[in-house]
TORDRENBA-27805 format. One record per residue: residue in three letters; y, x, z of N, C-alpha, C in turn. Coordinates in steps of 0.05 Angstrom, whole numbers, plus 5000, padded with zeros to 4 digits. Each point is the difference from the previous one (the first is absolute). Layout:
# TORDRENBA-27805
alaYXZYXZYXZ...
//
This chain:
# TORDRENBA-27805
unk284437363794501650235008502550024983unk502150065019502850104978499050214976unk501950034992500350174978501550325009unk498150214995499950245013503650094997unk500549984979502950194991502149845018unk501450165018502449965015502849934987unk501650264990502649834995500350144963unk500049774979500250094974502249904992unk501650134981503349964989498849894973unk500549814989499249924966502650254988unk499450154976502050194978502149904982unk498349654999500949924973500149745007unk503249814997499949765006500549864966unk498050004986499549974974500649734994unk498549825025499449685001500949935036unk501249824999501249865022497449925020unk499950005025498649905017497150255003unk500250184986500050295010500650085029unk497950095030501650035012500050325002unk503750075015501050134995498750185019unk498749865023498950165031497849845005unk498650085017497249875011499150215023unk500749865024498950115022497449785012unk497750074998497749885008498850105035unk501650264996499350145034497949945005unk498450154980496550034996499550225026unk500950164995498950295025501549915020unk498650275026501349965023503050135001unk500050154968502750215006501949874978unk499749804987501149864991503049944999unk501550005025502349935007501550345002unk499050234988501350265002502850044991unk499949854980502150004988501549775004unk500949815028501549835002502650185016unk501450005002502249955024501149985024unk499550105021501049855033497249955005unk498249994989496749915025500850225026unk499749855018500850145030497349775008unk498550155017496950015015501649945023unk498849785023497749844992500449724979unk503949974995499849764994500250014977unk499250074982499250094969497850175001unk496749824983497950144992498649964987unk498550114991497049814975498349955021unk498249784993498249815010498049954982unk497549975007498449824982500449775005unk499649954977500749634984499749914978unk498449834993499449894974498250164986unk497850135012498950174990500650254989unk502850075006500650295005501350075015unk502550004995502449975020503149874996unk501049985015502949855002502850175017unk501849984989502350075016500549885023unk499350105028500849835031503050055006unk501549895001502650075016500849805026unk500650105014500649735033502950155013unk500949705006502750155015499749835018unk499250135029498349995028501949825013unk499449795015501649935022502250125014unk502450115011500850135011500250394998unk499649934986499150334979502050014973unk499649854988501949994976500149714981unk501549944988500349794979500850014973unk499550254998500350084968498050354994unk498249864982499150194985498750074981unk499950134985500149994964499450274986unk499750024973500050124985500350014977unk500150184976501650034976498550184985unk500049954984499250174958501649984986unk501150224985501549944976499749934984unk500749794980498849954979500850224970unk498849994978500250084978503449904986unk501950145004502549854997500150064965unk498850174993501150144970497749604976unk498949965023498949754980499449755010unk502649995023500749705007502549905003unk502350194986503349944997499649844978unk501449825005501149824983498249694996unk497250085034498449764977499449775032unk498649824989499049785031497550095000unk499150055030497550035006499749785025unk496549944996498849885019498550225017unk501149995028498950105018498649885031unk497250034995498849795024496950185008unk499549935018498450055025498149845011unk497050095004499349825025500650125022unk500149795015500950035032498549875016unk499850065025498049815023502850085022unk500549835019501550015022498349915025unk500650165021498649795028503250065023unk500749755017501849945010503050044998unk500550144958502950095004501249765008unk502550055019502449895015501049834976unk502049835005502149824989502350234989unk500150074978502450164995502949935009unk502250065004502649915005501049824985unk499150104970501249934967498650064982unk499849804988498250004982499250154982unk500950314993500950254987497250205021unk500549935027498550185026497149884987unk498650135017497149945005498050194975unk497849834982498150284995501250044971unk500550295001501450154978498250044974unk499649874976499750194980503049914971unk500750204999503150035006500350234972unk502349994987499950114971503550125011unk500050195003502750105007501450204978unk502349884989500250224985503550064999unk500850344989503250105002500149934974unk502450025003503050114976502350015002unk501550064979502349985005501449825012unk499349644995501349835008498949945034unk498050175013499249945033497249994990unk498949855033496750024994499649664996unk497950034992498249675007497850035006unk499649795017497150015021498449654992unk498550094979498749694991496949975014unk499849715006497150025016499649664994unk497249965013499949685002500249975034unk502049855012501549955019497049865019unk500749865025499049905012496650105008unk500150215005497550104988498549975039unk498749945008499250085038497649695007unk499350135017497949905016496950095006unk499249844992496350135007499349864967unk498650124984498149874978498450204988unk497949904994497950174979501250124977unk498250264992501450064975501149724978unk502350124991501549854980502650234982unk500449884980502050094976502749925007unk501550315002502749885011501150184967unk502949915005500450134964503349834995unk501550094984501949924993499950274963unk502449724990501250254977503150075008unk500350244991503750144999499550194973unk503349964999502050204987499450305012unk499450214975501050265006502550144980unk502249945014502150024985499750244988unk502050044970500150204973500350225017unk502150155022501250175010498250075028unk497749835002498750105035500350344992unk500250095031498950195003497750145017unk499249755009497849985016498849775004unk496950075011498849644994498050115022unk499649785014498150115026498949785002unk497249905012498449875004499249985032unk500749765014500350095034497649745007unk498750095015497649835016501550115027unk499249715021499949965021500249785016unk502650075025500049845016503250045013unk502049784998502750005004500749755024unk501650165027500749815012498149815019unk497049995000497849915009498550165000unk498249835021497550185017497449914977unk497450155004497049894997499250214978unk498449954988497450164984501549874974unk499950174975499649944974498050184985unk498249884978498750224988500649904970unk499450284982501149904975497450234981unk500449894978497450044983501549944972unk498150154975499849894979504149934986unk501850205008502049984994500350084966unk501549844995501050084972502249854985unk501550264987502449964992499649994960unk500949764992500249844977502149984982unk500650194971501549904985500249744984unk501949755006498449734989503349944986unk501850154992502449944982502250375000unk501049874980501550274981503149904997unk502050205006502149914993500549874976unk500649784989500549834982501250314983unk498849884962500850204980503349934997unk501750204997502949824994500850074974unk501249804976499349994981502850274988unk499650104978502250254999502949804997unk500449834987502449884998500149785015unk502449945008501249775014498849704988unk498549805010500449764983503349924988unk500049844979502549824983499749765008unk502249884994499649694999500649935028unk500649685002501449905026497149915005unk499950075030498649955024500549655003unk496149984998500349805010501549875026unk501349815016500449985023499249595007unk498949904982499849795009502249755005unk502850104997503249855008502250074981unk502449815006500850214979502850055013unk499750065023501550135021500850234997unk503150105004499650325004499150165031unk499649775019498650195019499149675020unk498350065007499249785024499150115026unk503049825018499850265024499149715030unk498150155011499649785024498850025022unk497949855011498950075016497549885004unk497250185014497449795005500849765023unk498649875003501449775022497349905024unk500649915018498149925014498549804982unk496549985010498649814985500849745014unk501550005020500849705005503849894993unk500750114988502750034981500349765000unk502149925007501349615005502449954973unk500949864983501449944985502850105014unk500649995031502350035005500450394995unk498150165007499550194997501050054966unk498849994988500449974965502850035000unk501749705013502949974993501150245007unk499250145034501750245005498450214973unk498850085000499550224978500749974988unk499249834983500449984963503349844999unk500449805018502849874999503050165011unk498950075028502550195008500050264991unk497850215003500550204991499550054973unk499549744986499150194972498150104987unk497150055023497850224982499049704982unk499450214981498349784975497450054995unk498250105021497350044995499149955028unk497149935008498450055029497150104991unk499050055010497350145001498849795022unk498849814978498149805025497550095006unk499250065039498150134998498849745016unk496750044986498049825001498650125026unk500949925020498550205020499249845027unk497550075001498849825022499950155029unk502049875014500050075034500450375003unk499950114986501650325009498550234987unk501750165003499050244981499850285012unk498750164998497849984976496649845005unk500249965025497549735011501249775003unk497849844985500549745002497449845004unk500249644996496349955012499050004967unk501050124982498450054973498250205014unk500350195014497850235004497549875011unk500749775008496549875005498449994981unk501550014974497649914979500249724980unk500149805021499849684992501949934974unk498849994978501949994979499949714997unk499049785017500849735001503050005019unk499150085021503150035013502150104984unk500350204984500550134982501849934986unk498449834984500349744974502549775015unk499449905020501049805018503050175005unk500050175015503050145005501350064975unk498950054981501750104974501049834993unk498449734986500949724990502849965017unk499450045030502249795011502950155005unk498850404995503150084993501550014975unk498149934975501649954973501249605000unk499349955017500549665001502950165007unk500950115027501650105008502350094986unk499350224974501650184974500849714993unk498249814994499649794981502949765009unk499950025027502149785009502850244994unk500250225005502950125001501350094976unk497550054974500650044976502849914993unk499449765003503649844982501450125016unk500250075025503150155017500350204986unk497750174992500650284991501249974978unk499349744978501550004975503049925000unk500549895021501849845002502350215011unk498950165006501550315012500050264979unk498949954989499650274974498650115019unk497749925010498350255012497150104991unk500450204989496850044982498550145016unk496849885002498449975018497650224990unk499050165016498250204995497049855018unk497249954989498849845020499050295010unk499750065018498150265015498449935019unk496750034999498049925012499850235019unk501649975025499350235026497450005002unk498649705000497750105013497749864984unk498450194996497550024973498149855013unk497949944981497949885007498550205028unk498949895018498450245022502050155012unk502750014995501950135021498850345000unk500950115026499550324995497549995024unk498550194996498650185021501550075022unk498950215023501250075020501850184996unk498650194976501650204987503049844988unk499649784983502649934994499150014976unk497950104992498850044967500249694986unk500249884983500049734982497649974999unk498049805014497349954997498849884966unk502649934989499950124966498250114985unk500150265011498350214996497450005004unk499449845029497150045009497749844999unk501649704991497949764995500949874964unk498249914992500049964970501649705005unk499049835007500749805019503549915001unk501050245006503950005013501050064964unk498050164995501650064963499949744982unk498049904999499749734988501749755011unk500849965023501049885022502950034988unk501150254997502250224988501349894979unk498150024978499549934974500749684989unk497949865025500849724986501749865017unk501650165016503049835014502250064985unk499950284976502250034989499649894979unk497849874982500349774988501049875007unk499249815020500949775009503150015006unk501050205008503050065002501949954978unk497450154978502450034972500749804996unk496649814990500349704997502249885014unk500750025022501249835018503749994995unk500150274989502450124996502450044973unk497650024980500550124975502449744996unk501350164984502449784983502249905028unk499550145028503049935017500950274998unk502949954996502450214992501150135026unk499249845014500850065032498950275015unk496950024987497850205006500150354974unk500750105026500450274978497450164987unk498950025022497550134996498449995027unk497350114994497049975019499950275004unk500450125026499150195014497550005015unk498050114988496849934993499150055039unk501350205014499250015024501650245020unk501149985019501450105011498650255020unk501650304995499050145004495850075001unk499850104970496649925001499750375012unk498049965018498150165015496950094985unk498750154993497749914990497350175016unk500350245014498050105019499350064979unk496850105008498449984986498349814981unk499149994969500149754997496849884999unk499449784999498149895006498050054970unk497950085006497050084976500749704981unk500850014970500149814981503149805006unk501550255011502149795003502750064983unk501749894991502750114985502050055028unk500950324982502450155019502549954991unk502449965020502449814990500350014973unk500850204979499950004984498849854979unk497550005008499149774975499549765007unk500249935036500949755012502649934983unk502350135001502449874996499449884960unk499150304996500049914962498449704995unk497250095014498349654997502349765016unk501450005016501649875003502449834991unk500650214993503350054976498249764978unk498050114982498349924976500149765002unk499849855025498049745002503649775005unk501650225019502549824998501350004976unk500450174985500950114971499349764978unk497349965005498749824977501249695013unk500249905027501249735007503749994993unk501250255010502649984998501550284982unk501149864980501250304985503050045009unk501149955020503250065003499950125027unk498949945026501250125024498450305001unk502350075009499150305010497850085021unk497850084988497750095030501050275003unk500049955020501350285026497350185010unk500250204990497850205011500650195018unk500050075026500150215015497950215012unk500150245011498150234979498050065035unk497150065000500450075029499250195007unk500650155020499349805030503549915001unk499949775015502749895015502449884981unk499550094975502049974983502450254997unk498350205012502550155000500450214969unk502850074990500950134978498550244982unk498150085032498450324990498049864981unk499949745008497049924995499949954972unk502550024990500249954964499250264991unk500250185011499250334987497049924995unk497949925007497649944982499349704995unk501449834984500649774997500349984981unk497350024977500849964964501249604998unk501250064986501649744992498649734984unk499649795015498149954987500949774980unk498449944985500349964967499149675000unk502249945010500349615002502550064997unk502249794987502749924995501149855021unk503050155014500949825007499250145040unk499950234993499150105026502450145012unk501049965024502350035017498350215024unk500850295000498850185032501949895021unk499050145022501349885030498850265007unk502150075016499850145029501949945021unk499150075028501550035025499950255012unk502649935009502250265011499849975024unk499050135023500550045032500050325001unk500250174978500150295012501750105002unk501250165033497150135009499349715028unk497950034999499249855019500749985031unk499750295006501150065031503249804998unk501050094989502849854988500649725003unk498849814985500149794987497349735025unk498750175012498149855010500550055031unk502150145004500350205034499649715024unk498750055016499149805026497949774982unk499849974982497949814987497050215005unk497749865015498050075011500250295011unk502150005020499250155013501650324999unk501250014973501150184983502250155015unk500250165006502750145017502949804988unk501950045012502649924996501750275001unk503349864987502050155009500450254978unk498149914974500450144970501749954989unk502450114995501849954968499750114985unk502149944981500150024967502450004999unk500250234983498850214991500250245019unk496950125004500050255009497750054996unk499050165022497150144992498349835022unk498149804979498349965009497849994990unk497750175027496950035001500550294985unk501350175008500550244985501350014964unk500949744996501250034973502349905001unk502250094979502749935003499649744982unk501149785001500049804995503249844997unk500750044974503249884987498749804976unk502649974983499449824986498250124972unk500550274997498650134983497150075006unk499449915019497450045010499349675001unk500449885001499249714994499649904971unk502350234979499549954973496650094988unk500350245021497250154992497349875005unk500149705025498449935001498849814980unk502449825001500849774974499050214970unk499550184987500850194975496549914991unk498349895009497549954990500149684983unk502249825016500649834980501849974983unk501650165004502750204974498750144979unk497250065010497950144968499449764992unk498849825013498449884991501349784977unk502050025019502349774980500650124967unk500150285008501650194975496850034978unk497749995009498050114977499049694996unk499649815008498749804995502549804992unk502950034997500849765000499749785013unk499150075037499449805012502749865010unk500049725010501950005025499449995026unk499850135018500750015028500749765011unk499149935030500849835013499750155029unk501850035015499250065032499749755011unk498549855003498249765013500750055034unk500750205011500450005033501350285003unk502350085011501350255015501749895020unk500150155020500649915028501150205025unk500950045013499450155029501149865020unk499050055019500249755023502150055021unk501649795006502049915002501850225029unk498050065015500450145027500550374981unk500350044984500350304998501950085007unk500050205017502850125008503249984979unk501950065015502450034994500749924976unk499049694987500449934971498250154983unk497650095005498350154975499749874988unk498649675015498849844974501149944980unk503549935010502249934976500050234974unk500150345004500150164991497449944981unk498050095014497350024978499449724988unk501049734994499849784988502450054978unk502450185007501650034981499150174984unk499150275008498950084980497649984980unk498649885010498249894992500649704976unk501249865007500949834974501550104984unk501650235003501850194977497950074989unk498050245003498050054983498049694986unk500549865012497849714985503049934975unk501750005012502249804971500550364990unk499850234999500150174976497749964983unk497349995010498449894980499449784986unk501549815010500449644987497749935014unk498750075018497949795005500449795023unk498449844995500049755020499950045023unk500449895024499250035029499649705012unk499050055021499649795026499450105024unk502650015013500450075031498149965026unk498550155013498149835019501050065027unk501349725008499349694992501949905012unk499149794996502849765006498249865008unk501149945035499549745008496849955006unk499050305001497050055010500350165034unk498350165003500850155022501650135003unk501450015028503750025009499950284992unk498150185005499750294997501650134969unk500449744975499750254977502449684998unk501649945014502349724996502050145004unk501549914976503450144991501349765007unk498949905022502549825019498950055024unk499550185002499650075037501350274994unk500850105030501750275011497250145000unk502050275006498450315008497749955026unk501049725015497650055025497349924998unk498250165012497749814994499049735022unk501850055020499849755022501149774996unk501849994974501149844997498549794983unk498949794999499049834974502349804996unk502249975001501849744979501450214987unk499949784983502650104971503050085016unk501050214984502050115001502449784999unk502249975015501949814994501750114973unk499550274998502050064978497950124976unk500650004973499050224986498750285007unk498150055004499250285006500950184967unk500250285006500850144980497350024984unk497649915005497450064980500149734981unk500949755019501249694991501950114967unk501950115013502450054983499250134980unk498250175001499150064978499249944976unk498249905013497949754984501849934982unk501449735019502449894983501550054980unk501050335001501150074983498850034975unk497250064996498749994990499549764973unk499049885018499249684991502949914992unk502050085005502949874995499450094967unk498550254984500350014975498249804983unk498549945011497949754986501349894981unk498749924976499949804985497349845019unk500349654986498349845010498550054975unk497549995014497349984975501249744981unk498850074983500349834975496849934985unk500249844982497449854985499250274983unk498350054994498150234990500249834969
//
């Protein structure tokens, strides 16, 4: 039998992984205190030997329906919680997008808009199972709501045994500024460039690094597409086989890069086990992909250490981590056991750490710094998203920049504010910064993209940090030699103004030099 007590608030988050909520929806009246339950398609049920939350959004009746709790906001600002569920489904529909379908969903305000975090792909028919993701409850929420249901699709969901998890704390920030010059790995005053397709031809190289100038690329190790690839099968012999034959690859173009002043960032897009459905880093969930992890970035260092050509090891590209697997390491002490093991093979190139979920800037706000030499952060810039991603899956079009979008005004001072988590981070730890990928795609109305790429590298060269443009010479979508259309796929006969940019850019380069 469940456990009699319905919905208890913990007083005191003393110790981490405390949870903050626990709905078991032991009684039949259990759900009193939710939100929107509208009868018949929201009810308690027995299940599992007591009962379960039923919600259905009927055939021709409706395709969205849900509900909401508030959470405890006075003792979850500022921190990451894991929030997850069992669930049973019978016939939900195919959602539209991968965002639609069965909701358990962490929604929260503030000043800067809302965010709506969940684990994606969620639909079909299955026996109970654990659905769950972690998020950010930003310093400033002013509200935090907890939403079960059903979005966009038809069928039955039931949910049970919900609970919400403090499992990280805003990073302590130290009272004074670090001293001393920041490591950066080069001895460059800025290395400006771009990630490149994983099939990047020497003639490619010459236009980048020869005509225009950039003196860095971000080589991404990435097998057949992102964020699924055939790593998600598992087969870490296949695995093994595709990796070898894309560093043979680095391995044949190396001398172009030197031969160009082009300093080379290696970045492993795609990890041992690839992602889940969710998109989560299977990292996290098999012991197997960490070890796998572990002893390819040996083998890397080995492979690498002592070429001048190679800037640094970017340990894994945008890491995801879900929920994490019973006896397993969470990025964090993935990346430190990592860093440790390349540290001890190679003492000069920079390992590149980026913070997660996604790599994005917030994600440094609980991101203690970790304590290997020689450590370079990364983040990526696509916000706001509606913006920067508009007609990519599905996404409305016909957004510019700067105005108000998704209900927020959005200039360049609002892009500083997003960027300002690695402007701390830089200022208390003495780190250096790298933006590893910022972008918006090429179709934005009336020259936005030109606008928000300008502003956006002004705020990267006021803080001196590094960049690499995404991309060059990968998909036409995010290519500063294609026009505003999206029907169009050849290169522009002339310079595009996002082209010209660049250029101007890269026109200030120094060429890398010997360390």
């Amino acid at each position: 039998m469940k456990i009699l007590a319905a919905i208890f608030f913990i007083l005191s988050l003393n110790a981490l992984a405390d949870p903050v909520m626990e709905e078991p929806f032991a009684t039949p009246d259990a759900a009193q205190h939710w939100e929107g339950l509208k009868a018949p398609h929201c009810r308690m049920e027995s299940a599992r030997g007591g009962f379960a939350l039923r919600i259905e959004a009927p055939s021709g009746v409706t395709s969205h329906a849900s509900t909401r709790r508030a959470l405890p906001l006075e003792m979850l600002r500022g921190t990451r919680v894991r929030i997850e569920a069992l669930v049973k489904a019978e016939g939900v529909t195919t959602p539209p997008m991968p965002y639609n379908g069965i909701k358990v969903m962490l929604n929260t305000h503030s000043p800067s808009g809302q965010t709506w975090e969940q684990q994606n792909s969620v639909h079909g028919s299955f026996d109970w199972k654990r659905v769950g993701f972690t998020a950010r409850v930003p310093e400033d929420a002013t509200a935090a709501w907890l939403v079960l249901g059903l979005e966009a699709v038809n069928g039955i969901a039931w949910f049970d045994e919900v609970k919400v998890t403090v499992v990280g704390r805003s990073r302590t920030r130290p009272a004074q500024p670090a001293s001393g010059v920041a490591f950066k790995g080069h001895n460059e005053s800025r290395l400006r460039g771009a990630m490149i397709s994983p099939n990047v031809t020497a003639e490619d190289l010459q236009v980048l690094g020869g005509q225009w100038g950039a003196n860095h690329v971000r080589w991404q190790l990435l097998w057949g597409g992102f964020p699924h690839s055939p790593a998600d099968k598992g087969d870490l012999a296949a695995y093994d086989a595709w990796l070898e034959g894309a560093l043979k690859h680095l391995d044949e173009l190396l001398p172009v890069c030197e031969r160009l002043g082009i300093k080379v960032v290696i970045d492993l897009h795609t990890p041992p086990g690839g992602r889940n459905e969710a998109k989560e880093c299977r990292l996290f969930h098999e012991k197997r992909f960490q070890d796998s992890f572990i002893a390819w970035w040996e083998k890397i260092a080995r492979r690498y250490r002592g070429r001048k050509t190679v800037w640094g090891y970017d340990l894994v590209n945008e890491p995801v981590e879900g929920i994490v697997g019973e006896g397993l390491m969470d990025w964090r002490a993935l990346a430190d056991a990592t860093a440790r093991r390349v540290r001890a093979l190679d003492s000069d190139h920079a390992i590149i750490i980026e913070p997660a979920p996604w790599g994005s800037p917030a994600g440094l706000d609980d991101f203690e710094p970790l304590e290997v030499p020689g450590i370079v952060y990364s983040v990526h810039m696509y916000e706001p998203g509606q913006f920067t991603h508009q007609g990519v899956h599905g996404q409305d079009t016909g957004v510019s920049y700067p105005g108000i979008i998704a209900g927020t005004k959005w200039d360049k001072e609002r892009l500083r504010r997003s960027l300002r988590p690695a402007a701390d981070y830089q200022r208390d730890y003495g780190a250096h910064i790298y933006i590893g990928e910022f972008s918006a795609i090429r179709w934005a109305p009336d020259g936005s993209a030109e606008r928000w790429l300008r502003d956006v590298i002004e705020i990267m060269e006021e803080q001196g940090w590094d960049w690499a443009y995404h991309a060059f010479r990968e998909w036409n979508g995010w290519s500063v030699e294609h026009g505003p259309d999206n029907n169009d796929n050849t290169r522009s006969p002339t310079p595009t103004p996002r082209e010209q940019l660049l250029r101007e850019w890269f026109a200030k380069n120094g060429k890398p030099t010997s360390k």
